[in-house]
C-alpha distance (Angstrom), angle and dihedral (degrees) to the residues before:
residue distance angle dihedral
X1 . . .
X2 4.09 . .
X3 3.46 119.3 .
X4 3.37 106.7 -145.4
X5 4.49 115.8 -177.8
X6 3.68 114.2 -151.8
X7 4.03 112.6 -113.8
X8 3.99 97.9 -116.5
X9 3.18 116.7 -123.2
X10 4.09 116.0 -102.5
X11 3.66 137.2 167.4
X12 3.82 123.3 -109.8
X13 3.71 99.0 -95.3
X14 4.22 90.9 45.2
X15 4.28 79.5 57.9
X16 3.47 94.1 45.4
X17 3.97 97.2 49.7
X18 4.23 87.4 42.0
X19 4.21 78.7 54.3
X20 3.98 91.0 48.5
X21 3.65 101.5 43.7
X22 4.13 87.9 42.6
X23 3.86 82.6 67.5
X24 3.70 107.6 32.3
X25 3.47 99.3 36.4
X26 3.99 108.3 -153.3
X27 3.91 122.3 20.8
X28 3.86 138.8 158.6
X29 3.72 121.0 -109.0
X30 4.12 85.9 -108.9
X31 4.04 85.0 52.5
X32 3.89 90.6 51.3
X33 3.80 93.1 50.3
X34 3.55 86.2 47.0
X35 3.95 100.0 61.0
X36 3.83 92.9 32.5
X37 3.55 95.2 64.9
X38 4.14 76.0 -147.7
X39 4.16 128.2 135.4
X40 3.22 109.5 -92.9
X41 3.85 98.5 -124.2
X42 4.23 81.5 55.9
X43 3.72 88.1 53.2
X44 3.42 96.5 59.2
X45 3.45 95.8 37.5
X46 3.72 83.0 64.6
X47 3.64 95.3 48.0
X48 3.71 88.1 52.6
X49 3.84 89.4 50.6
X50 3.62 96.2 51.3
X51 3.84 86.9 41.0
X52 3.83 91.8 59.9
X53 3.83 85.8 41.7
X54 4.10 86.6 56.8
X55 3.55 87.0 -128.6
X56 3.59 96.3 117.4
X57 3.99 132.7 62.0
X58 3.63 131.8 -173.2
X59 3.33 131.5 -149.3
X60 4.18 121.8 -173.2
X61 3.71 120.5 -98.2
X62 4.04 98.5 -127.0
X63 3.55 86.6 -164.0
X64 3.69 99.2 56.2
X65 3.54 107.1 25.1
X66 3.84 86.9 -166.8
X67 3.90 92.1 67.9
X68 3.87 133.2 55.8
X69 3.79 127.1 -150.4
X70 3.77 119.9 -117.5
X71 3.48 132.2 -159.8
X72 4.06 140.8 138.9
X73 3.76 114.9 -56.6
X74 3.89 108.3 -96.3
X75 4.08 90.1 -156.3
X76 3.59 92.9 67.9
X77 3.80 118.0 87.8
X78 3.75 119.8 -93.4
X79 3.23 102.2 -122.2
X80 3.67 99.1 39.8
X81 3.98 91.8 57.9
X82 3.85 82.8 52.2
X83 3.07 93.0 61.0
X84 3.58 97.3 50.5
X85 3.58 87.7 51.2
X86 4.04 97.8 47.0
X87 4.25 81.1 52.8
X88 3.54 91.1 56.1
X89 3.50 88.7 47.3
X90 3.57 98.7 55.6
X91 4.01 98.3 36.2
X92 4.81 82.3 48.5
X93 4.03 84.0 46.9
X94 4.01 110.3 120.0
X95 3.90 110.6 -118.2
């Protein structure tokens, strides 16, 4: 039997930060904003999405103790978060 899990169902700037954090791995919520080019209050927004989603972990920013980290969750399967990502991919791609 295939196990097949259903692609969740996000907003465009959720996809878009799953697509960023794919490639740069671990950023700050400033850093995300950054190379989004989104509103901040959309940013987080998306954050909080992909938090709900558990698609997102955080880890905190020892440097700036007012920050966290945030990058994909490591506890879900590898091949499912690629998935996720290859969806956002397609769904972000220009006509």
């Amino acid at each position: 039997m295939i196990y097949t899990q259903e692609i969740p169902k996000l907003p465009k700037s959720s996809k878009k930060i799953l697509i960023i954090l794919s490639e740069a791995g671990t950023l700050t919520q400033k850093d995300i904003i950054w190379q989004s080019g989104m509103p901040a209050k959309t940013a987080r927004y998306a954050l909080k999405r992909l938090d709900e989603e558990n698609l997102l972990a955080t880890k905190p920013n020892l440097e700036d103790m007012r920050s966290s980290f945030y990058l994909l969750n490591p506890d879900v399967e590898m091949h499912l978060m690629a998935s996720y990502v290859e969806d956002a991919r397609t769904v972000l791609a220009p006509a």
